[in-house]
N, C-alpha and C positions, 0 to 999 in steps of 0.2 A: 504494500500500500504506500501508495506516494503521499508524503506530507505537502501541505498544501501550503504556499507563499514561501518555499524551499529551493535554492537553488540558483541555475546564472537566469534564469528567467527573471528574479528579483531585479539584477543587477540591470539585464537589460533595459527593465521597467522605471526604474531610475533613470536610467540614460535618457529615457524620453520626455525628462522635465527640462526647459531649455535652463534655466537657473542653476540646476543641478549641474550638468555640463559644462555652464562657465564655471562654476565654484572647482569642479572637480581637476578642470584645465589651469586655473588661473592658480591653485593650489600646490599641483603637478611641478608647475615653475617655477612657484619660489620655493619648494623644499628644494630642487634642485641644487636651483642660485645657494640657498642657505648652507648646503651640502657642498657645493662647489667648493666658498667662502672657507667652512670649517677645516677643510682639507687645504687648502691656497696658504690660511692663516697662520699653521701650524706648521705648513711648509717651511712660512717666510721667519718665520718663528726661529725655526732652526737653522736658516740660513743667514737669518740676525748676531745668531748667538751659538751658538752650538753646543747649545747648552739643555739638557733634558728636564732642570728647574723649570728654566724660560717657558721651555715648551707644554711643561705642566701647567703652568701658571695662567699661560695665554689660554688654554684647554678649562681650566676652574673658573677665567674672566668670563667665559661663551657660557658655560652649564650653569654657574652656580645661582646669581641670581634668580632662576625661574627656583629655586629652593627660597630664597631670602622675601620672593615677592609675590609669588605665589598668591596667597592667602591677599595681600591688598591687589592684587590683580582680579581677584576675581569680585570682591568686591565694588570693583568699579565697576568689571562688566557686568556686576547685579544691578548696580544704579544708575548707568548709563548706557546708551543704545550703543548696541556692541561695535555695528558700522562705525560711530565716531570713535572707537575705541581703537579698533582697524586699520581707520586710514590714522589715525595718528603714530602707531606703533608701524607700519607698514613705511611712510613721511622716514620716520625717523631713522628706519634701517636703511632707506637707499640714504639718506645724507651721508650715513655711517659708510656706505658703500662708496661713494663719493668722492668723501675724503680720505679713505683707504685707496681706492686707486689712483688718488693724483697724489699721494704723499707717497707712494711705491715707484709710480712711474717717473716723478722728478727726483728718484734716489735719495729723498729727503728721510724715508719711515726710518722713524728708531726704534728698538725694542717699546719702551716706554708707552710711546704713542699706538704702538700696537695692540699691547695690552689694554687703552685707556679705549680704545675704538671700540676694540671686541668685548669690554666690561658694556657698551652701550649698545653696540648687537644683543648681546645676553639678556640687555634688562629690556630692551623692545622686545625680543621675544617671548621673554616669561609673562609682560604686560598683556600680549597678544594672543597667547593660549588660551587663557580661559574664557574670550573673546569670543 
């Protein structure tokens, strides 16, 4: 006996909500991007310093915050409409991205400013989660 609302038929049935489809595309890309970044960061990380602290550290600036903010994160997105919650935390990463790439490509990135960028990746996206 087949259980009923089981299976890739669900999935399909989703895919025919156009909403769903930009959320699920639009989402696709920035874990990408964010994944790209994580791996690029921790590159330059080590190519700063070659130093396995360094690289720990820049690695605790990306994760730990969504730990430390968690909990007021999500009370904002109880109290306020998650959208503005979204594009603001969404605003803030590409700045973050922004200015990671033109402080890399003018040879200017120090360690420091690496870590200072990626502590505010980190806090955009723990803001953003429970969004």
């Amino acid at each position: 006996m087949k259980a009923s609302g089981t299976g890739f038929g669900n999935i399909a049935r989703a895919f025919r909500a156009r909403h769903y489809r930009i959320y699920v595309c639009g989402n696709a890309i920035s874990l990408v991007g964010t994944w790209l970044q994580r791996v690029s960061v921790g590159w330059l990380a080590w190519e700063l310093t070659h130093s396995g602290l360094w690289l720990g550290l820049v690695s605790f600036a990306d994760l730990f915050p969504t730990v430390v903010l968690s909990p007021l994160a999500g009370a904002i997105a109880d109290r306020h409409d998650r959208i503005w919650v979204l594009r603001r935390t969404q605003f803030a990463g590409m700045v973050q991205a922004m200015l990671l790439a033109a402080l890399t490509l003018t040879g200017v990135i120090e360690i420091w400013s690496l870590f200072l960028l990626t502590l505010v990746l980190g806090a955009s996206n723990a803001m953003a989660q429970p969004a």
